[in-house]
Structure formats: C-alpha cells, structure tokens
C-alpha positions in Angstrom: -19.3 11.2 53.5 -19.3 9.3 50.3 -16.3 7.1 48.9 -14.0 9.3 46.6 -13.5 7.5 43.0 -10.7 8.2 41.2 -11.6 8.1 37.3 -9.5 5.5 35.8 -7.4 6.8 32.6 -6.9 4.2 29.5 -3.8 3.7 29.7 -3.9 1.6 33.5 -5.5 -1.0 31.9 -1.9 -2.1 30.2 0.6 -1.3 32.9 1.8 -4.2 34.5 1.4 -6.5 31.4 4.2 -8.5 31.3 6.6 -9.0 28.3 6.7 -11.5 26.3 9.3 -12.0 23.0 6.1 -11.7 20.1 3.2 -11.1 22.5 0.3 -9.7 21.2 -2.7 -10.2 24.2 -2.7 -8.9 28.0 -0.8 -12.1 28.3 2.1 -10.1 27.4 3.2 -8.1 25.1 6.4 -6.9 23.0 6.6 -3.4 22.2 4.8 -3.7 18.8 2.2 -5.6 20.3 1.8 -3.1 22.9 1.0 -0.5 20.2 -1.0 -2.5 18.5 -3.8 -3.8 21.2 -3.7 0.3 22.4 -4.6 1.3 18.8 -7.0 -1.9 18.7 -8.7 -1.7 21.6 -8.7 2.4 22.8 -9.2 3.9 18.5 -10.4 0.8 16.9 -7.6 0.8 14.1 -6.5 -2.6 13.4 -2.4 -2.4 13.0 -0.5 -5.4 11.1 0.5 -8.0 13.3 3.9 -9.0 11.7 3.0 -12.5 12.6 4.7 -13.9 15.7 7.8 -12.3 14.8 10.6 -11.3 17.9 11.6 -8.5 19.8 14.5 -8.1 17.7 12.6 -8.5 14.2 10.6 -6.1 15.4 13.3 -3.6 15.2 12.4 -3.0 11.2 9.3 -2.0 12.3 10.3 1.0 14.7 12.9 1.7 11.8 10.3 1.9 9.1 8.0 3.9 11.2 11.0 6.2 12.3 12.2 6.3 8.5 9.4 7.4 7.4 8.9 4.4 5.3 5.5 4.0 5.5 4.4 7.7 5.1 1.1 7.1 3.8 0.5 5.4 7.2 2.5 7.2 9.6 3.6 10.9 10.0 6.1 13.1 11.8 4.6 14.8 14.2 6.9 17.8 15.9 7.6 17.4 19.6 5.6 20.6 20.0 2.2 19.1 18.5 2.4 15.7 20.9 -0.9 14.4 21.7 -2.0 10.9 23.2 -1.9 8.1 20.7 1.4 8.9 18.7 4.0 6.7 18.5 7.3 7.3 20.1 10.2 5.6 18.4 12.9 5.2 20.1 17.0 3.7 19.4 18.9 1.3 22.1 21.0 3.2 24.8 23.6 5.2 23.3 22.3 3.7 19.7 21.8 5.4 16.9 18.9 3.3 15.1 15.4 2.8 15.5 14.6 -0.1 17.5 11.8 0.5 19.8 8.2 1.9 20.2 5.9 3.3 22.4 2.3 5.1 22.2 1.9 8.5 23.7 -0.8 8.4 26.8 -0.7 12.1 27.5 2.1 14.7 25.8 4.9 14.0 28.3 4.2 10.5 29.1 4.9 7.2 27.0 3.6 3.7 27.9 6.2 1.2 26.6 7.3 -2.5 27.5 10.5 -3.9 27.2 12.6 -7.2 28.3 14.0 -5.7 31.2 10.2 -4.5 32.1 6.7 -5.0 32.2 4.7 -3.0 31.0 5.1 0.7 32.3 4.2 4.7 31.8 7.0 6.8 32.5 7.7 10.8 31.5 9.5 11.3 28.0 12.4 13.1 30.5 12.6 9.3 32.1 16.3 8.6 32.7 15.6 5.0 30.9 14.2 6.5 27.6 14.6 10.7 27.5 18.3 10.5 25.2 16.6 7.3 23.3 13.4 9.5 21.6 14.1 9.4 17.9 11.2 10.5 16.9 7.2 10.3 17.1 5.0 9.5 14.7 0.6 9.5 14.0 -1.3 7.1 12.4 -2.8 8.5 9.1 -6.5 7.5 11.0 -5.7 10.2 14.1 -4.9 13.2 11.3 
C-alpha cells in the first residue's frame, strides 16, 4: 500500500506567518502585506506597497478599497459571485469603518492576519470576523 498525499492548496503556504506592524515577506506580514505577496506570488499582480507604513495607516487602504475609491482597480463583487482571490474588507468589532483586509481562498473561507494572530484561514461565519465583512472586492486583473 502506497503513502496517501494530500495535495497541498495555495493558501497553507501563508498560515502561520506571523504579524508584524508593516511586514511585507513570510517574515511577517500586516494585513495589506498579506494581500499583497498572495496576489504577488499566487496571480503575479504586483499591488502598491504603501511603503513601510503601519497597521493602523493601513486602515486608508481597506477604506479606499471598501469605498470604492479606486474603482478602476477594484470592484464590488456580490456575496453571491465570491470566488478565491477577492478581497474581503472588513471594519473593527462593533465598528462601522473599513479597517482591515483579507483575500478569499475558496468562497467561504478568508485567509487574514492580525495583531492578535498569525496568520490564519477561517470561514466568513468565523465568530472573530462574520459581523465585521463590509464588503469584498476584485482586482480589475481577475475580471
């Protein structure tokens, strides 16, 4: 009887990555930099960098995505049209703005990192993030 293999998916080469306040490598990662080595590295789209801005700059980003901002760049996309790859944007606990992101690995499942984490994939219906989701959002390259 042979050894059974499980086929690794994408997505478990970033869970468990640490975070780190304006990381952008496997050393670790803030949410924007998590986004941004998936799209790099999985789709080959090369997302601004923002510099080595913080965690809490960062929360223009996931507003401007969630606003719309940047609509030639990223666009709503209905809860019921999900695929893997689209960004979740989602508000603090209770909030009511934009302050976090996430990339879709599969319609249901969001891999996210945040200071109280590393890196992990969790279902949208998550206790931690299901009242957060704002809103989600493609990248004009995935259209």
């Amino acid at each position: 009887m042979g050894i059974a293999t499980a086929k690794m998916h994408w997505s478990d080469r970033y869970v468990g990555i640490p975070f780190r306040d304006g990381g952008r490598d496997l050393a670790g990662l803030d949410c924007w930099g998590l986004v941004r080595l998936v799209y790099a590295q999985e789709l080959g789209i090369d997302l601004p960098s923002y510099g080595e801005i913080s965690a809490r700059q960062l929360i223009s980003v996931a507003r401007a995505i969630s606003a719309g901002a940047r609509s030639e760049e990223w666009r709503p996309v209905g809860s019921d049209n999900l695929r893997p790859f689209d960004v979740a944007v989602m508000r603090r606990s209770g909030g009511i703005n934009a302050c976090h992101v996430g990339v879709l690995i599969r319609p249901g499942q969001v891999l996210h990192v945040e200071y109280a984490t590393a890196t992990v994939a969790v279902p949208l219906s998550h206790f931690t993030i299901r009242e957060r989701i704002a809103c989600f959002r493609r990248h004009k390259a995935m259209s």
